[in-house]
C-alpha positions in Angstrom: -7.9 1.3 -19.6 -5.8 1.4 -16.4 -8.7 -0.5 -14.5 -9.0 -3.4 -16.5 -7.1 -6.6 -16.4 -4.4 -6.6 -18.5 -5.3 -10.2 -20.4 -8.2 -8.6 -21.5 -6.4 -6.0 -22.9 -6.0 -6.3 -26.9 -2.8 -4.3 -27.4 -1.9 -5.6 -31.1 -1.9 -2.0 -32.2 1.3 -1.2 -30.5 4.0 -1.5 -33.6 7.2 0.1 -34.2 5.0 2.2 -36.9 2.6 3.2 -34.9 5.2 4.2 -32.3 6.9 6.3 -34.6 4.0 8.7 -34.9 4.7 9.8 -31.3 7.1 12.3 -29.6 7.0 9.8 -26.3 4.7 7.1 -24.5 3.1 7.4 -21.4 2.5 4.2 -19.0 0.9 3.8 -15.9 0.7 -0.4 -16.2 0.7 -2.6 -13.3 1.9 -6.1 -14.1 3.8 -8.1 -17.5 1.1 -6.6 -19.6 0.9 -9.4 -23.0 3.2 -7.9 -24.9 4.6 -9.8 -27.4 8.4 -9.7 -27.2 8.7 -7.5 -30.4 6.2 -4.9 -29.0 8.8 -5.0 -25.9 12.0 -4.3 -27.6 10.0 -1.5 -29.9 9.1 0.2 -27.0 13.0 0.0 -25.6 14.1 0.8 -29.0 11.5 3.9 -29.3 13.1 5.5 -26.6 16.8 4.9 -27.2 16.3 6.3 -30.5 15.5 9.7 -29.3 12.4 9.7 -27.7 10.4 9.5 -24.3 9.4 7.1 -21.7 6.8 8.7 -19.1 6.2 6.2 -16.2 3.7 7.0 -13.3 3.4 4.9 -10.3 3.2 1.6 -11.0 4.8 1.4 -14.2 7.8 0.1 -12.0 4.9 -3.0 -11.7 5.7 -3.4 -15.4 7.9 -6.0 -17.2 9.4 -7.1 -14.8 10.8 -10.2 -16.4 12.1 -7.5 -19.4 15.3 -6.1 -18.0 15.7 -3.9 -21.1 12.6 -2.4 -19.6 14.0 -1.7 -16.4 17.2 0.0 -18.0 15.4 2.5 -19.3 12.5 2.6 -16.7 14.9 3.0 -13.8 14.1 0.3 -11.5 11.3 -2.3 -10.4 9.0 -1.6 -7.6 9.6 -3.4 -3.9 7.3 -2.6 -2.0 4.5 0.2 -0.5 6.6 2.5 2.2 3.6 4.4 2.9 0.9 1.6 1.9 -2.2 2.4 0.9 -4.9 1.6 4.2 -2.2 4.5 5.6 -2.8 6.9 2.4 -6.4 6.6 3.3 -5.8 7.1 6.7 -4.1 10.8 5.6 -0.4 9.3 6.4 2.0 12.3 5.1 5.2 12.0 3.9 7.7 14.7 3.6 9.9 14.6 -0.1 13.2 15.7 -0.4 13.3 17.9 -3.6 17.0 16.7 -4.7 16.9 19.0 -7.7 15.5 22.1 -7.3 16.1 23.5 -10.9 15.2 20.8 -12.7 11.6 22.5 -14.9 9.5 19.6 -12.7 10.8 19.9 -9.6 11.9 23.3 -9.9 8.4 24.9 -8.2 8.7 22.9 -5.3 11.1 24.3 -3.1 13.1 22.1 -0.7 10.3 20.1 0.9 7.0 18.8 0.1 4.9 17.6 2.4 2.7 15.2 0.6 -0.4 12.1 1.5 0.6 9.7 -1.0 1.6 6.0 -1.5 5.2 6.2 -1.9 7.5 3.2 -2.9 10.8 1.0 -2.3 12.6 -0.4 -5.3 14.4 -3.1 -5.6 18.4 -3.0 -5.0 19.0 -6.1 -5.8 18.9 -8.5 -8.5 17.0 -12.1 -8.1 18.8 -15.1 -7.0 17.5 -18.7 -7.4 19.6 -19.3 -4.0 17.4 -17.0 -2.2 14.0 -17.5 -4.0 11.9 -15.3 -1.3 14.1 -12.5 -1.7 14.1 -9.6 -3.9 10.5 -9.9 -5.2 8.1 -7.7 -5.8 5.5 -7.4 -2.4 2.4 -6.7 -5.0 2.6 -10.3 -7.9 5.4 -11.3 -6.4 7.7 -10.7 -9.1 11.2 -11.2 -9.3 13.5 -8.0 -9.5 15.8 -8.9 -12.3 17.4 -5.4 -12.7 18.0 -3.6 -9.6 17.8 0.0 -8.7 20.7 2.3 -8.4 21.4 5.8 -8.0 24.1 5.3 -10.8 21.7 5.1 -13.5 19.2 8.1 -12.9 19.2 11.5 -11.8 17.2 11.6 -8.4 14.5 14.5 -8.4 12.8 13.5 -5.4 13.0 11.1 -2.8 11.6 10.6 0.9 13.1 12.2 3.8 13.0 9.8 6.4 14.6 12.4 9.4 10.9 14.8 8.4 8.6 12.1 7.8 7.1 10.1 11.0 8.2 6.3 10.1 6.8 5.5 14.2 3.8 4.0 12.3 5.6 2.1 10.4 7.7 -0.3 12.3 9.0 -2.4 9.2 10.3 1.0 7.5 14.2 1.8 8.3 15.4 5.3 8.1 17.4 5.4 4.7 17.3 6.2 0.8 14.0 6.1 -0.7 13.6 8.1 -4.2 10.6 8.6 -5.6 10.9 10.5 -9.0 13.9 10.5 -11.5 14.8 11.0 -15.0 17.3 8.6 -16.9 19.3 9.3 -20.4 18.6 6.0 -22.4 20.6 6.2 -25.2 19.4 9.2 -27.9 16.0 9.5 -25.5 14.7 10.4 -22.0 12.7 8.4 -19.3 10.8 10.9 -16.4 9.3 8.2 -13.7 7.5 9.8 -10.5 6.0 6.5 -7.6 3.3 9.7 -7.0 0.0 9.2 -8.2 -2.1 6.4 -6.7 -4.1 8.9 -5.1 -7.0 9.8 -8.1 -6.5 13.6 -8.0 -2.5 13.4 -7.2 -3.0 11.3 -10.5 -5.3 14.0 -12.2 
């Protein structure tokens, strides 16, 4: 159902008992899917009662105006470092592998040389002061829970001294992660930016 528009989607199943029947939830969602705000808080409460929260891609695209969300998410998408006419293009990036031990980073080595869409989150939280700022480049979205390191455990992120940024004019040098895990209460989030490409996704 990833390809269809999300008001089309009829996602009345989605309750706390069905939830229950499940180990941990999977979501690669782009936009404030219609949720109704009890599905939302029983998806924040599945997880910080002990179970897990796998997010691929553009679940950072998700709930954005649910900060609960992003607590146990990890952050809200930015915007495309490596957008996605350059992924076509074969663009590579090179991605720091920040814990090499961890069981999915741990067959990785140091580096990994990857073509992929890779993302910027959001460091900062929305201000009505500075209303083009801090929103989402894709839906324009306001960030209302910004990223930090503080929160997550960084598995990967882009290194910007081995990856060619001379095509991309608007991209700094700095700290771009791109996969982390988070301890939400009792339960576990995973959340990896790779997999726009179909068989990165596969």
């Amino acid at each position: 159902g990833y390809r269809q528009d999300s008001r089309n989607l009829d996602l009345s199943f989605l309750t706390p008992d069905y939830l229950r029947s499940f180990d941990g939830l999977m979501l690669m969602t782009n936009g404030n899917l219609p949720f109704t705000p009890a599905q939302r808080q029983s998806i924040v409460e599945f997880v910080r009662g002990g179970r897990a929260l796998v997010g691929v891609h553009c679940a950072t695209l998700t709930m954005y105006d649910y900060p609960e969300f992003g607590e146990i998410l990890g952050g809200y998408y930015l915007r495309s470092i490596v957008p996605t006419d350059m992924v076509t293009k074969g663009k590579v990036g090179v991605l720091r592998v920040e814990d090499t031990a961890h069981p999915a980073t741990r067959m990785l080595g140091s580096t990994w040389p990857l073509n992929e869409e890779f993302y910027e989150f959001g460091r900062q939280a929305w201000d009505a002061s500075r209303p083009t700022e801090n929103v989402s480049a894709v839906g324009r979205l306001r960030i209302l829970m910004p990223f930090t390191r503080d929160r997550v455990h960084v598995l990967l992120s882009l290194d910007t001294e081995r990856t060619d940024l001379s095509d991309l004019p608007n991209i700094p040098k700095g700290d771009y992660p791109q996969a982390w895990t988070v301890n939400a209460g009792r339960g576990r989030t995973f959340y990896t930016a790779l997999g726009h490409r179909e068989d990165i996704w596969a």
